[in-house]
C-alpha positions as CSV (number, residue, x, y, z in Angstrom):
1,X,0.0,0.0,0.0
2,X,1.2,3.2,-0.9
3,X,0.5,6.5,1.4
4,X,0.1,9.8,-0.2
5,X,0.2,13.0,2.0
6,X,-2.2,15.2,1.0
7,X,-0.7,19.2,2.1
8,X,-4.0,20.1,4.1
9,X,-3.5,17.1,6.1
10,X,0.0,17.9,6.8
11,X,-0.8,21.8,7.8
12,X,-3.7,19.8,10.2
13,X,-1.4,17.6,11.7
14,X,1.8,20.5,12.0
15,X,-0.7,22.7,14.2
16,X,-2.5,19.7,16.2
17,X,1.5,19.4,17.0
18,X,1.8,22.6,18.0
19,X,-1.1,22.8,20.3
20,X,-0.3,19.8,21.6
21,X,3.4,21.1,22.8
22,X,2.2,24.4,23.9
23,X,-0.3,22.3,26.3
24,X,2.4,20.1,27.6
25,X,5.2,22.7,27.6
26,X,6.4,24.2,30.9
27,X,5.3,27.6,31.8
28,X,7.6,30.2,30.9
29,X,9.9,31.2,33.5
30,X,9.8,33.8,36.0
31,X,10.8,37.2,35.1
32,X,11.2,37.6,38.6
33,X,11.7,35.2,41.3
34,X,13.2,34.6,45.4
35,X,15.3,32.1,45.7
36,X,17.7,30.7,49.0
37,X,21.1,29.1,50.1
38,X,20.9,26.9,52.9
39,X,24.7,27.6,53.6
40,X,23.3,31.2,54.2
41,X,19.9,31.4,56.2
42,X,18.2,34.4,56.3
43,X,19.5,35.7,53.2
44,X,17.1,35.7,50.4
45,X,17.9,36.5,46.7
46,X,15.6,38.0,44.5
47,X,16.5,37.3,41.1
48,X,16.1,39.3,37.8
49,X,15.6,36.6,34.7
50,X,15.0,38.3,31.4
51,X,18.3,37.4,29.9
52,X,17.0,37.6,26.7
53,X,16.2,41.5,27.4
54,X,19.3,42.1,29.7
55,X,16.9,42.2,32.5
56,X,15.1,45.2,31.1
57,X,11.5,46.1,33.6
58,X,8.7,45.0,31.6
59,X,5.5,44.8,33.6
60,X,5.7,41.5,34.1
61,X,8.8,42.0,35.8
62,X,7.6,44.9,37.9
63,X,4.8,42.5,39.1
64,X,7.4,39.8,40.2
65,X,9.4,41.9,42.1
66,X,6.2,43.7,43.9
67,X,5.5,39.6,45.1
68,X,8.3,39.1,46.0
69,X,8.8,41.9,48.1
70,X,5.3,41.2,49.9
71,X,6.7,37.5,50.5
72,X,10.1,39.2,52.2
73,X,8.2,41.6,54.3
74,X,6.0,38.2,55.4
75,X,8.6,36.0,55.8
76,X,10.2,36.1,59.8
77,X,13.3,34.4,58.5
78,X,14.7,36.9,55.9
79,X,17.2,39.1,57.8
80,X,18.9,40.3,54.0
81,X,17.3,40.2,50.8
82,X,20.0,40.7,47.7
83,X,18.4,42.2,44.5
84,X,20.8,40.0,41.7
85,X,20.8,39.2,38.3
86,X,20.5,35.7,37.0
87,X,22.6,36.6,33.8
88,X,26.4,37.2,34.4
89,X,27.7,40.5,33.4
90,X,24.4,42.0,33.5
91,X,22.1,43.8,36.0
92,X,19.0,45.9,34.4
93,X,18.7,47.9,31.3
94,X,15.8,49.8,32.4
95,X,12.6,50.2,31.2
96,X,11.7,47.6,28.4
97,X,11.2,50.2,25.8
98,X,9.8,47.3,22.9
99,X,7.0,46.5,25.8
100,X,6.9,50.5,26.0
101,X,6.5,51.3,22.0
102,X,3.2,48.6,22.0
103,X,1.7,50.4,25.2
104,X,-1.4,52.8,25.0
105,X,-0.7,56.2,27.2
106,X,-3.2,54.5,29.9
107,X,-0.6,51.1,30.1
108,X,2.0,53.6,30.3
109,X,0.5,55.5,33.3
110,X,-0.1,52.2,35.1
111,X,3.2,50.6,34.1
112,X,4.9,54.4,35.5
113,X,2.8,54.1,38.5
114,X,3.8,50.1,39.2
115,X,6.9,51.0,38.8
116,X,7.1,53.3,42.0
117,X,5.1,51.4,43.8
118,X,8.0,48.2,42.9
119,X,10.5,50.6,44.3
120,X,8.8,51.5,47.1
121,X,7.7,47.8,47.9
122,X,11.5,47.3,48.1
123,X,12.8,50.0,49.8
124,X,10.0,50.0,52.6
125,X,11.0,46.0,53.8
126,X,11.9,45.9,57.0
127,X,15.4,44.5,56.6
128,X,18.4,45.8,54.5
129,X,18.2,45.8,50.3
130,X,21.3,45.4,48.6
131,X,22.1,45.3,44.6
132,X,24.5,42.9,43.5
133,X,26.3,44.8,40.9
134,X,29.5,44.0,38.8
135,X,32.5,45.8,39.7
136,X,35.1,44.9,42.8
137,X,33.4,47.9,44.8
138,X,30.0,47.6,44.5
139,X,30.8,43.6,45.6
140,X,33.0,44.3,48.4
141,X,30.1,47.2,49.5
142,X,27.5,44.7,49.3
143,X,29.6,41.6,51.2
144,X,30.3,44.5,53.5
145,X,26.7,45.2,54.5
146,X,25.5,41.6,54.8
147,X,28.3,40.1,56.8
148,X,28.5,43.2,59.2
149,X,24.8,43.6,59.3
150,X,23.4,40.1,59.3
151,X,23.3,40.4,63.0
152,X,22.4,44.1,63.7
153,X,19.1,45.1,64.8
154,X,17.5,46.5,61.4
155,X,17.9,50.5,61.9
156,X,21.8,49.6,62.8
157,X,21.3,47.0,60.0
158,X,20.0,49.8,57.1
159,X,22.5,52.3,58.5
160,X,25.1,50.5,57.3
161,X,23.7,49.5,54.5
162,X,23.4,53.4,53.5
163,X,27.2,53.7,54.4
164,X,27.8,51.0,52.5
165,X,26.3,52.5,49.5
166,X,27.7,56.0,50.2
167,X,31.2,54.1,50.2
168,X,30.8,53.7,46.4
169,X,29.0,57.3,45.2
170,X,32.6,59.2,44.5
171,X,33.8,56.0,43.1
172,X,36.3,56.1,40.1
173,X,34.3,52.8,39.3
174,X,30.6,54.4,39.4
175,X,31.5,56.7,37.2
176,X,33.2,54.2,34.8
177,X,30.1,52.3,35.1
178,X,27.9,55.2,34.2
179,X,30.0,55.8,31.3
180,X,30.6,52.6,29.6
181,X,26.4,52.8,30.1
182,X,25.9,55.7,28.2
183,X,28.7,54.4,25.2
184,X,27.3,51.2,25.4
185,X,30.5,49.2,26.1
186,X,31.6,46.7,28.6
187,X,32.7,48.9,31.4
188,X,36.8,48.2,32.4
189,X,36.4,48.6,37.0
190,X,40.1,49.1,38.3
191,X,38.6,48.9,41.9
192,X,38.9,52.7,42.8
């Protein structure tokens, strides 16, 4: 017996195939998630994953980070959270202007206004914020403020997380960072 194809059939079967893998097919991931290290307790990590968009804050990301900031300020066993990126060499873009260019001026107002309220979410928890950045400052900074502060009460604990961060403002390396931003190059830290 001989089988012929007919080209409708194959077009039926091709998208049955399709539907069929984009029921079984995991969810996408998280554009922002919390994650742990049992060598470390009480520090959580909350973890930027848009690789693909170097991390750039698309409203779905803005809504991650808002949950996960409402599971911190729940939670009795964070004492640090660290804001980090899941892509090396690569914190946050800013805004996702693609998403942006599609938006009506409504979406923007709401995506402007969950922004702040992402921002404040974060900076209102109850125990000290830090940014994992690139750059031998900004990590010695952070490793500063959580292994001096991990066992200060939390308005010792967010003092020094402000001193901390005031440590690296006049930085040679801030600046370099800023730069290499604006001219869209990998940045070249010398640690001063």
């Amino acid at each position: 017996m001989l089988l012929v194809r007919a080209p409708s059939l194959c077009r039926q079967t091709q998208a049955l195939v399709a539907l069929a893998r984009r029921s079984y097919s995991s969810p996408p991931a998280p554009q922002a998630f919390l994650s742990s290290d049992a060598a470390h307790p009480g520090i959580a990590f909350l973890n930027l994953n848009r690789p693909a968009s170097k991390n750039a804050l698309s409203m779905n990301l803005l809504l991650g980070l808002r949950e996960a900031a409402e599971t911190v300020r729940n939670s009795s066993d964070t004492r640090v959270l660290i804001l980090q990126s899941t892509t090396p060499s690569i914190f946050c873009a800013g805004a996702d202007l693609k998403e942006r260019r599609s938006m009506t001026p409504e979406q923007i107002a709401t995506f402007l206004s969950t922004l702040r309220a992402a921002l404040g979410d974060l900076e209102g928890l109850p125990v000290p914020t830090i940014a994992a950045l690139d750059g031998p400052l900004a990590v010695k900074a952070a490793k500063r403020a959580i292994d001096d502060g991990y066992y200060l009460e939390i308005e010792e604990g967010l003092d020094l997380e402000h001193e901390c961060y005031q440590s690296i403002m006049p930085s040679e390396d801030r600046l370099e960072g800023l730069k290499a931003f604006a001219e869209k190059r990998k940045p070249v830290y010398r640690g001063r």
